[in-house]
N, C-alpha and C positions, 0 to 999 in steps of 0.2 A: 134918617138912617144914621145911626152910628158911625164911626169909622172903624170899628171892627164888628163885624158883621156875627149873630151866638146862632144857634141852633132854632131861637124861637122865630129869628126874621125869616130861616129859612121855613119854617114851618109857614109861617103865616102866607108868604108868597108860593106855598105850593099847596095851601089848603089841607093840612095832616095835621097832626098831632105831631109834640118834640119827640114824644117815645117812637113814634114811625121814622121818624126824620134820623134819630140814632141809629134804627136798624138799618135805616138803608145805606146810610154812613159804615155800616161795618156788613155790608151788602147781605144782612140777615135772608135769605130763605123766608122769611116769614113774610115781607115786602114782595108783591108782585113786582115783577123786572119790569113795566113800564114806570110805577111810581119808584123805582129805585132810579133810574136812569132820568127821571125828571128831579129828582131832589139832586142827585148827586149834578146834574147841572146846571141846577139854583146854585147850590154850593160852590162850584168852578168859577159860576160869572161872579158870586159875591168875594168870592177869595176868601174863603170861610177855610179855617184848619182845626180840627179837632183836638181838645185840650188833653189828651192822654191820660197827664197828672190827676185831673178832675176826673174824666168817667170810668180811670180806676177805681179812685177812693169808692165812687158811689157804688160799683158793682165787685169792689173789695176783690179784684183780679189784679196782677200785673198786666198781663197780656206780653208775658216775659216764658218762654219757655226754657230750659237749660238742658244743654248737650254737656253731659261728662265722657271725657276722652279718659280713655286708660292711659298710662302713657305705655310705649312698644319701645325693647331695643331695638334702633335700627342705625343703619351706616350711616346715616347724617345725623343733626342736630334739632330735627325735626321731632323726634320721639314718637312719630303718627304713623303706623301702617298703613302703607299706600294706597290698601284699599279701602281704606276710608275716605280718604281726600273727595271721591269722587262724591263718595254717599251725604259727605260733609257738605257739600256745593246742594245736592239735591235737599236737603234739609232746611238748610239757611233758606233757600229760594220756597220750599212749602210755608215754610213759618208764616213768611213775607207776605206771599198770598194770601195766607188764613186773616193778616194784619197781626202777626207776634211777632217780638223782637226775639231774638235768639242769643243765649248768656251760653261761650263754651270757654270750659272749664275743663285742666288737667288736675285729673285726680291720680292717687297712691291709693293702695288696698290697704295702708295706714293709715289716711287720711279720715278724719270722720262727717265723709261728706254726704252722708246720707241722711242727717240732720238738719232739720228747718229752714233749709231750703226754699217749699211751701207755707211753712207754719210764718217767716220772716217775711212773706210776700214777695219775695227776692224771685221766683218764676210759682206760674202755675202746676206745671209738672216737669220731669225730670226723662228723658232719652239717655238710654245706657251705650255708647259702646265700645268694644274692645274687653268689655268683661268676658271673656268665653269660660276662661274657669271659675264658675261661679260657687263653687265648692268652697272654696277660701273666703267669701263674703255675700253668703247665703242668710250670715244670721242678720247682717246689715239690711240686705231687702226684705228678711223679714219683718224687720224694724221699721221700714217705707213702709211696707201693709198693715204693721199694728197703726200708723200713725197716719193711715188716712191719705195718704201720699200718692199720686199719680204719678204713671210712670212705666214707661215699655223700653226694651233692652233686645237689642239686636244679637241673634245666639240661638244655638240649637235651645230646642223644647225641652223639657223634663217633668214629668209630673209633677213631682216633689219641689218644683222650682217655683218660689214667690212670684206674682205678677205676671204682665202678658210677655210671651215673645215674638219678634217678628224673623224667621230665617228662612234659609234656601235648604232644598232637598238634597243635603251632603249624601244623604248614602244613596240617591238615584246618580250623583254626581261621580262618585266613585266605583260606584256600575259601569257607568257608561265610558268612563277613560278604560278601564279594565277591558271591557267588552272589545271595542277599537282596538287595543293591544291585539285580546287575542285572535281577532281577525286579520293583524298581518303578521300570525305563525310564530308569536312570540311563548315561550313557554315559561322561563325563569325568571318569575317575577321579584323583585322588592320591593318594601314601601318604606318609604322615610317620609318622618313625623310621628310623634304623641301619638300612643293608641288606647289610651286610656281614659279614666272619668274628669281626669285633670284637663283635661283637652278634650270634652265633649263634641265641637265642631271637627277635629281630626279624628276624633275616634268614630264617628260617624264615616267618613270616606272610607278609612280603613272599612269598616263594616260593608260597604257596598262593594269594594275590592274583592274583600273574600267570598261574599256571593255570588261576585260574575265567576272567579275562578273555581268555587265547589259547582256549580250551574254546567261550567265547563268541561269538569271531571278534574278540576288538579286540587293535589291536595294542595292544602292551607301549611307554608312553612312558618310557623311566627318568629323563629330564627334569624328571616328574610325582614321583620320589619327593626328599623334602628331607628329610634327616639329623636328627636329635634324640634326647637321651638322655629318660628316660624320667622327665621332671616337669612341670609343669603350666607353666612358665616358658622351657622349651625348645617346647615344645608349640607356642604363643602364637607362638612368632619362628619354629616352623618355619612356620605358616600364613601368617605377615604376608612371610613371603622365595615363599610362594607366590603370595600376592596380588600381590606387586610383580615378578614375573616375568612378570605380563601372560597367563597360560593360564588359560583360562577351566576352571571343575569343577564339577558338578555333586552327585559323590560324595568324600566324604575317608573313609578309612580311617585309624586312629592305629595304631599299636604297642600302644598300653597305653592305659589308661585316664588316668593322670595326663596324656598328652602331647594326649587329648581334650578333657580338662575344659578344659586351655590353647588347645586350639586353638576349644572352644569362645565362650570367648570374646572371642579375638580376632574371631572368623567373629558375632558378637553387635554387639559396636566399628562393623564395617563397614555391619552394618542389614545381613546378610544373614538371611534368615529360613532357620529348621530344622526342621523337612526339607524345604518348599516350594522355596529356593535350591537350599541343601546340603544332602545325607543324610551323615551322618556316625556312626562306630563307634569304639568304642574295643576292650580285649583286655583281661580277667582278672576282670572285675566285683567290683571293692572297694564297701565297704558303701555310699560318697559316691554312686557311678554312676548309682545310683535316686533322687537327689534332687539330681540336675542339673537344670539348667532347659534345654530338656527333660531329660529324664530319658533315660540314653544308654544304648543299643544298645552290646550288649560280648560278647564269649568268655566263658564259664564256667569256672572251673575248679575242679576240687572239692581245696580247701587242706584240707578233713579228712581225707578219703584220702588225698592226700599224706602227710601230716603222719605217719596211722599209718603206711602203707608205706618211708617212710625210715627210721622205726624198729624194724619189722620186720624189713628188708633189712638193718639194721645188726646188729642182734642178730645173725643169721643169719649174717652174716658171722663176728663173733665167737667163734659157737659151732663154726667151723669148715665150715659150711653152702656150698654154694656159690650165689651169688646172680646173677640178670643184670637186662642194663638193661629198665627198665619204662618204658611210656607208654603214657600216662592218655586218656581220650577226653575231649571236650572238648563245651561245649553253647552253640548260639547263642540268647544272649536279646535280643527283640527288644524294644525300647522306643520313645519317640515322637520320638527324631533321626533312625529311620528308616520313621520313620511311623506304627509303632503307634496305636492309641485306649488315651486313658487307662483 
């Protein structure tokens, strides 16, 4: 024996082929799970490690997949919305599993990072997220699908939109806060955040809002909704341009949870009390939401599943698989801005 033990010793000492002995090294499906669990413990006792560098070259893969992060204004230095950190963690850990190393990268909608990427060998496909306004670099992923490019981006769906996406049911999500509103007798609604095609993922909520309430008989004020991107400082000026427009509300809906926590406390500033005044929600339930004061009413959305399914979807892609768009269902938690008991 050698003192560094290749692929062929293990073959030999488990009666396979090297090509068998590979797949069950990268626990291929095509290897029955006893002869996988017998080579990969040939391989344990010999202290056998797999040359990466080598059975890339041969199968002309990195076995590198890349996460592009948008980057988000946010109060720290971080540049990351919150609620991705979580879906980031569930990501890295699918890769891992599948055996891909994970490349994340901050990109600019200036940046020309939608280029050779793949063609450089640099990853084999590319996970989008934080693009939600994909209007602004729609012609760049269409340039990912002229060139061959694998690649799934987390964000509402769109017909007209290059590639797959993976998201949650915002307008069931904005249904359902809406709905709970108007069951505890709340009647003057507003909504703060984007309600438009620049904000496909908020203009989505919004849409499910004004459904519970025509569903309900009230009319739709669009008066009632003021614009804001999604941070706790846009939040705050969307509520205080609400207060100085003189319409009274009894119910606020946010977009997200960061533009809550700001409008929280602005609607705090004022001496408006929560939920007795205002009932107020937020959308995506980051870890902060439970330890607002009160403790805020949000959208759920499961960032673990996400997280495996865009890597799932992307594999899948890669392997030649054919894949379509997924959406996730979505769950309302109630807490005590909308009256819950603690």
């Amino acid at each position: 024996m050698r003192d560094k033990a290749t692929s062929f010793d293990i073959a030999h000492r488990a009666g396979v082929s090297q090509s068998t002995v590979s797949r069950a090294l990268r626990n291929s499906p095509l290897v029955n799970k006893e002869t996988r669990d017998k080579i990969q413990a040939i391989a344990s006792e010999l202290n056998y490690k797999v040359d990466k560098n080598a059975s890339n070259l041969r199968r002309q893969h990195s076995l590198t997949l890349a996460l592009l992060l948008f980057e988000d204004p946010t109060s720290d230095d971080s540049l990351i919305n919150p609620f991705f950190l979580s879906m980031l963690g569930s990501i890295t850990k699918a890769s891992t599993k599948a055996g891909y190393d994970l490349l994340v990268s901050f990109q600019n909608l200036s940046d020309d990072w939608q280029s050779e990427f793949e063609d450089s060998n640099k990853a084999d496909g590319l996970i989008l997220l934080g693009y939600g306004d994909y209007t602004d670099y729609r012609d760049k992923l269409s340039k990912l699908e002229e060139q061959g490019t694998h690649f799934v981006r987390w964000g509402a769906h769109d017909a007209d939109h290059p590639g797959v996406s993976i998201g949650c049911d915002n307008v069931q999500g904005g249904f359902d806060v809406t709905q709970h509103m108007l069951k505890m007798q709340r009647q003057k609604f507003a909504f703060i955040g984007e309600a438009g095609s620049q904000a496909p993922e908020f203009e989505e909520r919004y849409l499910g809002h004004c459904q519970a309430l025509k569903e309900a008989g009230i009319v739709v004020d669009n008066s009632m909704q003021f614009d804001a991107i999604s941070t706790e400082q846009s939040g705050y000026q969307g509520v205080q341009k609400l207060i100085d427009s003189g319409n009274s509300f009894d119910a606020l809906f946010c977009a997200s949870d960061l533009i809550a926590l700001g409008a929280l406390r602005c609607l705090r500033e004022k001496r408006l009390h929560i939920p007795e005044d205002v009932a107020i929600a937020g959308f995506d339930n980051i870890p902060i939401s439970s330890f607002a004061n009160p403790a805020l009413t949000t959208v759920h959305q499961d960032t673990k599943l996400a997280g495996e399914i865009l890597v799932d979807s992307l594999l899948k892609l890669i392997s030649g698989q054919e894949v379509s768009h997924f959406l996730m269902p979505v769950d309302l938690v109630v807490r005590q801005s909308c009256g819950a008991q603690i």
